[in-house]
C-alpha positions as CSV (number, residue, x, y, z in Angstrom):
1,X,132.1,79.1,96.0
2,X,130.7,81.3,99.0
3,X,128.5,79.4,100.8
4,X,127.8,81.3,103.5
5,X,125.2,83.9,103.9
6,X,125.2,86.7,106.5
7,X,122.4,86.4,109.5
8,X,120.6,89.2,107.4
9,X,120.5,87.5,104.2
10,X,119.1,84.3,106.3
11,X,116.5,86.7,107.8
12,X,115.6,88.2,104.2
13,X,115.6,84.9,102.8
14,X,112.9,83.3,105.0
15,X,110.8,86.6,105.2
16,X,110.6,86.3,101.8
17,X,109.4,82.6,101.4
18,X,106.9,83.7,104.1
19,X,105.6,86.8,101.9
20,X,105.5,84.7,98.8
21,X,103.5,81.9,100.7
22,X,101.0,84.2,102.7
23,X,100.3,86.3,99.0
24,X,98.5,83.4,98.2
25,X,96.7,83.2,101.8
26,X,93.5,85.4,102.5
27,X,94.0,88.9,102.6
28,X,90.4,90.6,102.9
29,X,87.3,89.2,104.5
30,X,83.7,90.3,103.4
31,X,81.4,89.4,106.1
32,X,78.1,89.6,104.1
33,X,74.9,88.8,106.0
34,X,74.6,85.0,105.5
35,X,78.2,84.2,104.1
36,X,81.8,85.4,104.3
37,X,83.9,86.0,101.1
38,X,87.6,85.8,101.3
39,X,90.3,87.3,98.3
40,X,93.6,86.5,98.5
41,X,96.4,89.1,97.5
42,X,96.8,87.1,94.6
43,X,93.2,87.9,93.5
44,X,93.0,91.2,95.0
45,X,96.3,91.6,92.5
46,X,94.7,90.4,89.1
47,X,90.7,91.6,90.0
48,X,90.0,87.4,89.9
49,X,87.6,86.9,92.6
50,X,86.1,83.7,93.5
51,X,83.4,81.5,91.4
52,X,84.6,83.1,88.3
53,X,83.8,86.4,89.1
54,X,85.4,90.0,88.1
55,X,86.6,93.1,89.6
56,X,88.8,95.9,89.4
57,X,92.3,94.6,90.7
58,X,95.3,96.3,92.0
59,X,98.5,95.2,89.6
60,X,100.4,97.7,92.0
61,X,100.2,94.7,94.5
62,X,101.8,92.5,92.3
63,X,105.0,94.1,93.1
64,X,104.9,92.6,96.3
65,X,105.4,88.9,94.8
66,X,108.1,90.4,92.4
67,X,110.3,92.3,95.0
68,X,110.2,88.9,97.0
69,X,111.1,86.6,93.9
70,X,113.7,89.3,93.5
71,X,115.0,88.9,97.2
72,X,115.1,84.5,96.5
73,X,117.3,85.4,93.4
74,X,119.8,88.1,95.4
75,X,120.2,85.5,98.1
76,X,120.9,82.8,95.6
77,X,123.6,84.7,93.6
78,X,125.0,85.2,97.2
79,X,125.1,81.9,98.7
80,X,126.5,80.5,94.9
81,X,129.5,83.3,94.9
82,X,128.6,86.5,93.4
83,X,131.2,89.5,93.5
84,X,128.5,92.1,95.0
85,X,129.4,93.3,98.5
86,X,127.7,92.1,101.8
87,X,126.7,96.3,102.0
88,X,124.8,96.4,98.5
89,X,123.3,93.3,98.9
90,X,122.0,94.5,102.6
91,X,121.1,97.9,100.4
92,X,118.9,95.9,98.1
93,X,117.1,93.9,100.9
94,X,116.4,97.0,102.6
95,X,114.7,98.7,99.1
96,X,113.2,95.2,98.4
97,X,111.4,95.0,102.0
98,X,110.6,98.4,102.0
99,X,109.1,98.5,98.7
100,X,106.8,95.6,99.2
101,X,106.2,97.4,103.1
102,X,105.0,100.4,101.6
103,X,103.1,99.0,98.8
104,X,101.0,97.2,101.3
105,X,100.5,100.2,103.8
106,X,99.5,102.4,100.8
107,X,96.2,100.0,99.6
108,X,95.5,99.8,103.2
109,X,95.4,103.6,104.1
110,X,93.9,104.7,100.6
111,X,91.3,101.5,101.1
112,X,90.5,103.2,104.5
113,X,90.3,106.6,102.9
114,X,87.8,105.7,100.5
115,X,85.9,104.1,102.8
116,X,85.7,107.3,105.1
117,X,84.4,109.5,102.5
118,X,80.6,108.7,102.6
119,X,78.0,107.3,104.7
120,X,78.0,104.1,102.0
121,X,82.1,103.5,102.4
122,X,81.4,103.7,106.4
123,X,78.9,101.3,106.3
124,X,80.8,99.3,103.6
125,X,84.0,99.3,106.3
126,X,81.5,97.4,108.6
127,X,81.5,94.0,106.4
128,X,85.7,94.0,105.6
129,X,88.6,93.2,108.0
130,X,92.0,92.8,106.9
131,X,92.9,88.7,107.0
132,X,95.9,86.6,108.0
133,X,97.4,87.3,104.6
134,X,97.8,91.0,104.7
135,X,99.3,91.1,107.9
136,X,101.9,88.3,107.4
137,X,103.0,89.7,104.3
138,X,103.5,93.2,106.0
139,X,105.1,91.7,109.1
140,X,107.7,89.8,106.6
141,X,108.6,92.6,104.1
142,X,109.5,94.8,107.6
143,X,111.3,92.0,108.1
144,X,113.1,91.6,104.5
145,X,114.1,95.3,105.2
146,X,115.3,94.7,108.5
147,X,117.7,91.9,107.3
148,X,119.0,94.5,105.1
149,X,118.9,97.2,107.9
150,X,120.8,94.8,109.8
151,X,123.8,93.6,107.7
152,X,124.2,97.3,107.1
153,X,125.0,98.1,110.5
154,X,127.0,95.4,110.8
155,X,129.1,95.8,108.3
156,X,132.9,96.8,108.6
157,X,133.3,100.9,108.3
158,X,135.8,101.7,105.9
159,X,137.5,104.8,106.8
160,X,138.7,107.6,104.4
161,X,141.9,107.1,104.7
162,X,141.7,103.8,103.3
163,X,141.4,103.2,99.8
């Protein structure tokens, strides 16, 4: 049994409980006049919002949670003896973190572009901030991928002549 994981795979690993935890953790703030709303990415995900209520949601951002979950299970088969290769497993944390990075960084700039395309939206961009959440979770996908990132230029070169 291989019981020992590479400093990446450590790194991916607890970037990725830190993503799954702060999913569940504010990600939006509405500021309206008398009270403050805050949606999780959880409910942001599945258009649940609080008291019950409704909305569009954004199932892209549930890809997030799964490319995480997907990072727990790659580090498990690891630390329990797989026969996959320190380089694709640092490959696969790099797609998994960067995934989930981009996912994030695309509702934020297309939120933002919505919001700039009227005097309403502009107004509307007054009342919301980004939370806690939304920035942990971007912080630790960067950081899944740089686990990945990093046991990849770590690991041995093979050369050409080898084989």
């Amino acid at each position: 049994m291989n019981s020992k994981l590479t400093t990446g795979q450590l790194i991916g690993l607890a970037a990725a409980v830190l993503v799954l935890l702060c999913f569940f953790f504010p990600w939006i703030e509405l500021n309206l006049f008398l009270a403050s709303l805050h949606l999780s990415g959880f409910q942001l995900a599945t258009g649940s919002g609080p008291a019950g209520s409704n909305f569009a949601g954004v199932p892209s951002l549930l890809l997030v949670p799964l490319s995480m979950a997907g990072v727990l299970v790659l580090v498990a088969t690891c630390y329990f003896g797989s026969g996959s290769t320190t380089k694709t497993i640092a490959g696969l944390l790099l797609i998994a973190g960067g995934v989930s990075a981009v996912i994030i960084l695309y509702h934020y700039f297309n939120l933002n572009q919505q919001f700039n395309q009227n005097t309403f939206g502009m107004i509307a961009q007054k009342v919301f901030t980004y939370s806690f959440g939304a920035h942990a979770s971007l912080f630790g996908s960067v950081l899944v991928a740089g686990g990945g990132l990093f046991d990849l230029a770590r690991s041995p070169k093979t050369s050409s002549h080898e084989r």
